[in-house]
N, C-alpha and C positions, 0 to 999 in steps of 0.2 A: 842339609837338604833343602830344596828351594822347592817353593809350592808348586803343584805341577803344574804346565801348560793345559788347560781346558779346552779343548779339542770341537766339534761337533761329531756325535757319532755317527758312527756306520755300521752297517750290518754287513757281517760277511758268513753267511750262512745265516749258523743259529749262534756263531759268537759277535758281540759287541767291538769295536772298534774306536779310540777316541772315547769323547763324550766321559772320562772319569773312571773309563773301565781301565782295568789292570792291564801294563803293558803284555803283549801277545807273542810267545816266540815262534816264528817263522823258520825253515832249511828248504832247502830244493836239492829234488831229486840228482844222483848223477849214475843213472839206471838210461837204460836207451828206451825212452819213452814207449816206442813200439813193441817193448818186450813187457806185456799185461803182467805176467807173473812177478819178474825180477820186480818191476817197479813195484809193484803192490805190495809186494815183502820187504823191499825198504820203509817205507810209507808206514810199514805197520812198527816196523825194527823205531824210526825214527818217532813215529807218537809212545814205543815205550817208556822212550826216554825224555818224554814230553813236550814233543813238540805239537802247535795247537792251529796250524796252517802251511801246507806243503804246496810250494810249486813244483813247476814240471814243466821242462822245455819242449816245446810244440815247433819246432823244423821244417815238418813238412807234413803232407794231407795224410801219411800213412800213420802219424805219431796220432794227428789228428780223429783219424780212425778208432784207435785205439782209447781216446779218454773216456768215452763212454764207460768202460769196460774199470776203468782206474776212477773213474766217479762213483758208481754202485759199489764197489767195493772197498773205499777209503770210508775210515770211522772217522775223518776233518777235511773240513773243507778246501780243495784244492786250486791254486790261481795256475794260471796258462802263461806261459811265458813268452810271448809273441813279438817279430820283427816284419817287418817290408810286408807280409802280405795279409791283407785284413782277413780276406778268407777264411786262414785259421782261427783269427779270434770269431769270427761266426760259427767254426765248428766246434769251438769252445764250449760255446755258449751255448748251441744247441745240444751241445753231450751233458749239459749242466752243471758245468763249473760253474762255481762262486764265485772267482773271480777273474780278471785279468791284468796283466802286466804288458804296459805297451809305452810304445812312445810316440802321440798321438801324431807326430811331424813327419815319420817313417813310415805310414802304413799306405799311403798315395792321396791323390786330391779327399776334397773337400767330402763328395758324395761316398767316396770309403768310412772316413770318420764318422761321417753321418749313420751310414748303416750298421756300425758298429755300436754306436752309442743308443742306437734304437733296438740294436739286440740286446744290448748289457741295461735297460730300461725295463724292456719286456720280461728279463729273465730275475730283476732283483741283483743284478751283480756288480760287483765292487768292481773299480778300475783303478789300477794304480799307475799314476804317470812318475815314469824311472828316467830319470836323467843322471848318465856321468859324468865325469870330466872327459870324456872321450869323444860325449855324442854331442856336445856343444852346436848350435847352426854355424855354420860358416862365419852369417854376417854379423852375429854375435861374439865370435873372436875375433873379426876384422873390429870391431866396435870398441870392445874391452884388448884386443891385444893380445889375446889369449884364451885360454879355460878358467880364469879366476872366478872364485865365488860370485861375484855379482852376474857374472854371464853367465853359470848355472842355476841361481836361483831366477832369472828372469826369462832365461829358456822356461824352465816349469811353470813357471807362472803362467807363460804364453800361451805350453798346451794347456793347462789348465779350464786357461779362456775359453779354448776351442770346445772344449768340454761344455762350460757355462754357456757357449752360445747357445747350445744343444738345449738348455734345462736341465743340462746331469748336473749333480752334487757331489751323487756316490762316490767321492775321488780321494784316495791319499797317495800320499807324494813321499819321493825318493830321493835324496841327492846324494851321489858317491863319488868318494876320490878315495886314491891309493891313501893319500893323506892325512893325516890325521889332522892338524893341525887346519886344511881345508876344507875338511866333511867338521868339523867342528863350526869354524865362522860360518859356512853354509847354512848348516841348518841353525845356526844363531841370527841368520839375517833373514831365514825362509819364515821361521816361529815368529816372526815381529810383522811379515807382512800377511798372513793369511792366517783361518781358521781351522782348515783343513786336519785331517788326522796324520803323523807326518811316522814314515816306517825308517827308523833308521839301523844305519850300517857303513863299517868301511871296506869297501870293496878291494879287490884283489894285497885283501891283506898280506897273505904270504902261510907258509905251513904252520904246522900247528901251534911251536913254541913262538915264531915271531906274529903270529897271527893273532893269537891268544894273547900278546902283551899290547900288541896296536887297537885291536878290538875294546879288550879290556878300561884302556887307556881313552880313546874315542868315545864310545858307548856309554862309560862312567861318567865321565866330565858331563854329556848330554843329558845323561838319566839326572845325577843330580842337581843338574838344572831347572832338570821337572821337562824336558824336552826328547819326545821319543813316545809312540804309543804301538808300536811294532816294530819288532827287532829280528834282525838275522847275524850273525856271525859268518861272516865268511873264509873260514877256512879251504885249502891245498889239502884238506884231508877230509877224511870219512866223514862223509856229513852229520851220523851219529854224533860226532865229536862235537860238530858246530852248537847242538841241541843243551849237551854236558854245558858247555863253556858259559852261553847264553842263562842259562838259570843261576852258574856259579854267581855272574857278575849282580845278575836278579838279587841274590842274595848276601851279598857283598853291600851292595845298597840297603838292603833291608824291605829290599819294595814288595819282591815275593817270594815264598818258599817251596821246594817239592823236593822231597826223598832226603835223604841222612844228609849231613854232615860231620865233612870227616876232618878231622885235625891230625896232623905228626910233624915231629918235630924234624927240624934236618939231622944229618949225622954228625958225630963228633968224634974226639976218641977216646970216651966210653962206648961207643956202639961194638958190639960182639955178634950180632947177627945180621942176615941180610936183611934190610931193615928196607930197603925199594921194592924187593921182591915182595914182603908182606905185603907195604904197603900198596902196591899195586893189585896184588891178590883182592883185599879189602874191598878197594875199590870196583874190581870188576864184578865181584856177585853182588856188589850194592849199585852196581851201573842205573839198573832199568827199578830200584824198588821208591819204591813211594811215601813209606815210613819214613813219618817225623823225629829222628834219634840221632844225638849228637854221636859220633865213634872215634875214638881215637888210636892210633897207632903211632908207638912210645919206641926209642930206641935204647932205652936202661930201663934196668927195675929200681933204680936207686929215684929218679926223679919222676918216671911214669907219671905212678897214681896221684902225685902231689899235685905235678903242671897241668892232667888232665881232669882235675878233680870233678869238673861236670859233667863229664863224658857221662852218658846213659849205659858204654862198654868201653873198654879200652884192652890192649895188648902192649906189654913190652916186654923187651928181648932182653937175657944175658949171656952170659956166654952156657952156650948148651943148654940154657933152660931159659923159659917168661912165664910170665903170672898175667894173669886176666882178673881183669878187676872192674867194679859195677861203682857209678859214685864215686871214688876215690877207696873203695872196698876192695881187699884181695878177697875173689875165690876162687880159683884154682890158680896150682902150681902148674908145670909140665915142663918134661925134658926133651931138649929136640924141635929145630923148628919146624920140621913137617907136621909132627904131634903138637907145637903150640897151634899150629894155622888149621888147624885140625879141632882141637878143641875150638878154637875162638868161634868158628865156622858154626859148632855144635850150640856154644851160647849166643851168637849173633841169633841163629836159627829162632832161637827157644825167647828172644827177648821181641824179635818180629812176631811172633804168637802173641807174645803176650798185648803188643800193641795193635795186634787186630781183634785181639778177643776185647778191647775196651773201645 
């Protein structure tokens, strides 16, 4: 692992940004902004699973309407996700978002930017300039010949300026490609020319299984660079999921932890029970919890408790019956895997006690 990039911080609310703070994971809404309820009950579903900044697409003046309403009622701070018309990000801002998402070349002349940047001044709020390979300027692919990394990192930079003309600082920076291989050299040439705090992600990854290998794949390389102080996942699926994957890789790295992990092994043929089914089971009532407990789910009793021996709990299967074992300790038998996932459930239960009662 490579010493991190050193950032200048920002404030986005009440959490730190850059400046040495722990990378931050971010998802956005995919709720119809102007339904206060719906959104607010993703928002809440999505920090169970811990995510620690939500945007929210702002379309038009009615969604606008609406963020008020999605600001008083989010427990983290929420960025605007704004295109072509600055407007919204004034209604943003005066509803009291933290932050915003723009791209400072799209929202019209000069005196637009300007009054946006004197709202997001006035209010304390963070602005993130998002550039992808999509939104490149014109004369920027006429220059470079295309969307290559050098014409997105120097799009960014540009607005950046426009920002610095201003006196804002507040700013972290975006660059996305479908690509891995391109969102990687980007933000390897973005990190060498500026200070800024830099949110990274590879955009229209794909669903979950090809999304979650590109992600993984991208994200990693950058993290262990020590490159990255905001992350999103962009999955084709439940944004929940985005939230899961993003702390998996967190903890892949070793950089940060939250809630169990879970080890199983693949199947083989020793396996005698449904062994995806448990482990899926496992997995979803440990979705949203918070305990630090290593769990494993075993597909033999013959190798279980040996290969999981540090499991804090472990289950495996044989045919008609599994054992649940603590440490590498059997204690209980059971026959039937309804009745094993049943008990396990019963000792999972009883071993989250015990790590709230210390």
């Amino acid at each position: 692992m490579q010493e991190k990039r050193i950032s200048r911080g920002i404030r986005l609310g009440k959490l730190t940004i850059g400046g040495g703070a722990p990378v931050m994971v971010q998802s956005m809404t995919n709720t119809d902004t102007r339904d206060v309820e719906a959104t607010l009950a993703q928002i809440d579903r999505l920090v169970r699973r811990g995510c620690e900044a939500v945007r929210v697409a702002v379309p038009d003046m009615t969604a606008a309407r609406a963020l008020r309403a999605l600001h008083d009622g989010s427990p983290v701070p929420l960025i605007a996700d704004i295109h072509f018309d600055y407007r919204l990000a004034l209604a943003a801002l005066e509803a009291g978002l933290e932050g915003l998402r723009i791209n400072p070349g799209n929202i019209g002349p000069r005196e637009h930017v300007d009054r946006v940047v004197d709202a997001a001044k006035a209010n304390g709020a963070v602005i993130r300039v998002g550039v992808n390979s999509g939104s490149v300027e014109k004369h920027l692919l006429q220059k470079y010949g295309g969307p290559c990394v050098e014409a997105m990192v120097e799009s960014a930079l540009s607005h950046v300026r426009m920002l610095e003309d201003r006196g804002f600082y507040d700013t972290k920076i975006s660059l996305k490609s479908s690509s891995v291989l391109d969102t990687i050299a980007a933000y390897r040439l973005l990190a060498r020319s500026c200070d800024y705090p830099l949110h990274i992600g590879v955009t229209e990854a794909g669903g979950l299984m090809r999304g979650t290998v590109k992600s993984a794949v991208g994200l990693g390389i950058l993290l262990h660079e020590g490159i990255g102080d905001t992350l999103r996942v962009s999955l084709t699926a439940d944004p929940a999921e985005e939230v899961t994957v993003a702390w998996e890789i967190l903890r892949a790295l070793g950089l940060r932890r939250r809630g169990p992990e879970i080890i199983s092994c693949p199947t083989c043929g020793r396996t005698e029970i449904d062994l995806f089914g448990l482990a899926r089971a496992v997995e979803d009532a440990l979705a949203e919890s918070t305990a630090d407990i290593k769990v494993a789910v075993m597909g033999c009793v013959v190798n279980g408790p040996g290969e999981a021996r540090e499991a804090d709990l472990g289950v495996a299967g044989g045919r008609d019956k599994g054992i649940i074992f603590r440490k590498g300790e059997v204690i209980r038998s059971v026959r039937g895997q309804d009745a094993l996932l049943a008990a396990f459930m019963e000792e999972l239960q009883r071993l989250l006690k015990e790590k709230e009662a210390h």
